[in-house]
C-alpha positions in Angstrom: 15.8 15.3 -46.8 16.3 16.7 -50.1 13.1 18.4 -50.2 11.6 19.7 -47.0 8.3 20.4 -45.7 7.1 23.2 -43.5 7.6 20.4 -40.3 10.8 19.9 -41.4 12.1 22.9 -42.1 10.8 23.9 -38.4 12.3 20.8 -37.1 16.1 22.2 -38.8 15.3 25.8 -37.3 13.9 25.8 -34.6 16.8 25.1 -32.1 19.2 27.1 -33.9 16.9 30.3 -33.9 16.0 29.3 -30.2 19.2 29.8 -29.4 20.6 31.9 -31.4 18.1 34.7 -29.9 18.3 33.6 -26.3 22.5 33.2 -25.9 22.6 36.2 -27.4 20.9 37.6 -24.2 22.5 35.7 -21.5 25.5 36.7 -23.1 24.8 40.4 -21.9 23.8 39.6 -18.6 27.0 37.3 -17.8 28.9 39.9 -19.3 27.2 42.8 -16.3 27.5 40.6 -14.2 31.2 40.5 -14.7 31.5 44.8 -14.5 29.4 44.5 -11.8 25.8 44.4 -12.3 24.0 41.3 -10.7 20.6 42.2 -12.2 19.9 39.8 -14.7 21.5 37.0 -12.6 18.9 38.3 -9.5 16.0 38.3 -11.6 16.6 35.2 -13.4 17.5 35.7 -16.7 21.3 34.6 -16.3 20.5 31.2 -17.7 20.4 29.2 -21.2 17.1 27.9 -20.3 15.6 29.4 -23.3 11.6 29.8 -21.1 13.5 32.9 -19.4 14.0 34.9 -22.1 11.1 33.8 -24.6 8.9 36.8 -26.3 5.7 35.1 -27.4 5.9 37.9 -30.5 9.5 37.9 -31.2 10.6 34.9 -30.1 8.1 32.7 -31.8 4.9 34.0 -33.5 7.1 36.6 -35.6 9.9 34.1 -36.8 7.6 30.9 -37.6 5.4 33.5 -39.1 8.5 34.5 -41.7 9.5 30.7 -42.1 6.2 30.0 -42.5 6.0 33.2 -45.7 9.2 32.0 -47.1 10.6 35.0 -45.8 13.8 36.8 -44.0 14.5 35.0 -40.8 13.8 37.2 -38.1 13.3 37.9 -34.5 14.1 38.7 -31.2 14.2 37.8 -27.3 13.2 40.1 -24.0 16.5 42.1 -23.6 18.1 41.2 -20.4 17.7 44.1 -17.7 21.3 46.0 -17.4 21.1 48.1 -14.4 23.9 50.6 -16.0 24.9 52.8 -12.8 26.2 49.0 -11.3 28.7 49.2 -13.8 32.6 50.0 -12.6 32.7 52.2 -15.6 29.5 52.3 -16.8 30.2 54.2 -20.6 32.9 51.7 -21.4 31.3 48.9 -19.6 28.3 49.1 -21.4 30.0 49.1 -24.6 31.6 45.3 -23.5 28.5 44.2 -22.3 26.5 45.1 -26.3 29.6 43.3 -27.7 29.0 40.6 -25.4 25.9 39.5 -27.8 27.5 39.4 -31.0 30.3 37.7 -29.8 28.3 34.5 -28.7 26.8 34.2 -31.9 30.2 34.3 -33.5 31.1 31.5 -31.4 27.5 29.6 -31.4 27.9 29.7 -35.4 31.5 27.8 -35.0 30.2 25.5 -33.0 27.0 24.9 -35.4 29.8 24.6 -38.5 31.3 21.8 -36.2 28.1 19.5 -36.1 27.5 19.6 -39.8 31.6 18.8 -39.4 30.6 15.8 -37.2 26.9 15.0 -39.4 29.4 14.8 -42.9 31.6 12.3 -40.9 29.0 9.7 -39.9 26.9 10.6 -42.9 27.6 6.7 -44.3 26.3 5.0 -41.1 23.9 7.2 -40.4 21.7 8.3 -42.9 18.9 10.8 -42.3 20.6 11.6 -38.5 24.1 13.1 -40.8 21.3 14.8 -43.2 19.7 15.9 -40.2 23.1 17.4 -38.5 23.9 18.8 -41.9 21.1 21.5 -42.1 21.0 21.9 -38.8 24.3 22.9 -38.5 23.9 25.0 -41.6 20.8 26.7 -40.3 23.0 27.5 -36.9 25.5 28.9 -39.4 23.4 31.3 -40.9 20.9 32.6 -38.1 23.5 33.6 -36.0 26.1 34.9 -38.7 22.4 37.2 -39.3 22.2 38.0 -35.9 25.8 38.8 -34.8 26.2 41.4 -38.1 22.9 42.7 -38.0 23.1 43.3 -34.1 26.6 45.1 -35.1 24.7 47.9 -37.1 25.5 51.2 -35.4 21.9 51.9 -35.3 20.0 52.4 -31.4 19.2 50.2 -30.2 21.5 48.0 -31.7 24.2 46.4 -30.1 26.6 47.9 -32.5 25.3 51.7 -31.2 25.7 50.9 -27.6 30.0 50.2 -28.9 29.5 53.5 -31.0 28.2 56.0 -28.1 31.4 54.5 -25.4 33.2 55.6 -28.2 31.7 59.2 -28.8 32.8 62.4 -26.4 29.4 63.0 -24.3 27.8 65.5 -26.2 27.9 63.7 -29.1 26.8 60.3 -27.6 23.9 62.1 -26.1 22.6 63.4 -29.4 23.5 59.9 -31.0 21.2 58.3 -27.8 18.3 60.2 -29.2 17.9 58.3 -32.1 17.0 55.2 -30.1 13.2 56.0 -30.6 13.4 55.6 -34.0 15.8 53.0 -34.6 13.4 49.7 -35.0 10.9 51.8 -37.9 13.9 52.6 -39.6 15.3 49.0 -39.4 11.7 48.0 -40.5 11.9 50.4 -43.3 15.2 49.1 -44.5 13.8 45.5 -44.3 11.0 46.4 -46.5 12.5 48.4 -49.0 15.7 45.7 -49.4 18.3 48.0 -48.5 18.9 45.9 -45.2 19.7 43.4 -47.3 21.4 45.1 -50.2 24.0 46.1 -46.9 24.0 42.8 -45.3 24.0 39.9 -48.1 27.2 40.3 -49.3 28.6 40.4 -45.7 26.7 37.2 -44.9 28.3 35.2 -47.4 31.4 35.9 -46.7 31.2 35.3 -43.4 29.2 32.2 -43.9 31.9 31.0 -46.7 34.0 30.7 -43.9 32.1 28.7 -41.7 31.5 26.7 -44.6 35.0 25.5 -45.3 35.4 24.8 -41.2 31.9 22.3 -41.6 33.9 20.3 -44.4 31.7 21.6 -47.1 32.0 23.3 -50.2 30.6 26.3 -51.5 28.1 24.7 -53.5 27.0 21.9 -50.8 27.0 24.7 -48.6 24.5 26.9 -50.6 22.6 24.3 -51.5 22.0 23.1 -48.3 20.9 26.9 -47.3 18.6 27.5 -50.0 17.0 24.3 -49.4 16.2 25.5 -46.6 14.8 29.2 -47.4 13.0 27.6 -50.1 
């Protein structure tokens, strides 16, 4: 699996993205549901069934679309319903239940670096099944290391802003709640114009680097692996 075609390469990404995207959400609804809001558990969407919280543009079309290009993996789930005022404290509370999403990628990319762990052990015996595990593991590395500091920008709607406004006096975490309409075309426009990236790289690797060294592999098996796979 050296090289890999576009089947392949969707084959290695597609349940770490899957995922990724839709953990992330439960996450935030589990999390309510613990302060206190029941809504996404009544409505269905407090499940790892990954049909619940599918966006046909977001969740599929717009990330096989950018695998497809070559491009920056990218792409989203429907936001789980928070029904704020069922909160015990909703300013603070809603702060734990943003952090909630990031969190669960931290952890899902741990568990990913454990699988290419567990691919590089039975690699002899196993052939393309540890090659298989390897990238796999890699590609769970690295979407979710994406998602988790990305979704830690303090930019609305961000996870990261919801942490920023429990932490701003009112007034100030009004006026900071304003900028919510504009957030995604200025994420866009960072995108676009690289400075998303220019930002976000060098944290990426270094997070990554240590994932790398719990998954057994080196820097360079680690990267190549990777760029194998953006290729």
């Amino acid at each position: 699996m050296e090289e890999l075609n576009l089947m392949q390469r969707i084959a290695v990404w597609a349940i770490p993205v899957l995922f990724a995207i839709t953990v992330h959400e439960t996450a935030h609804g589990w999390m309510a549901l613990r302060l206190g809001d029941p809504t996404a558990k009544m409505l269905g969407r407090l499940t790892l069934n990954p049909i619940r919280h599918i966006d046909p543009l977001g969740t599929i079309v717009v990330p096989a679309a950018m695998l497809f290009l070559g491009g920056f993996l990218f792409g989203w789930a429907k936001p789980v319903p928070i029904t704020w005022e069922n909160l015990r404290q909703p300013k603070r509370d809603m702060a734990w239940v943003a952090a909630a999403g990031p969190l669960s990628n931290l952890v899902m990319a741990l568990l990913w670096a454990l699988f290419a762990r567990l691919g590089m052990a039975i690699g002899e015996a196993s052939g393309d099944l540890a090659m298989y595990m390897m990238y796999t593991g890699v590609a769970g590395i690295f979407i979710n290391t994406i998602l988790m500091l990305l979704n830690l920008l303090p930019l609305p709607p961000l996870d990261g802003s919801r942490v920023v406004s429990a932490l701003l006096p009112g007034p100030l975490s009004y006026r900071y709640g304003l900028l919510e309409p504009y957030g995604l075309p200025i994420l866009i426009l960072l995108l676009i114009t690289g400075l998303l990236g220019k930002v976000l790289w060098p944290l990426v690797m270094l997070v990554v680097m240590g994932y790398a060294s719990v998954a057994g592999l080196s820097e360079d098996a680690f990267l190549f692996l990777l760029f194998t796979l953006l290729q």
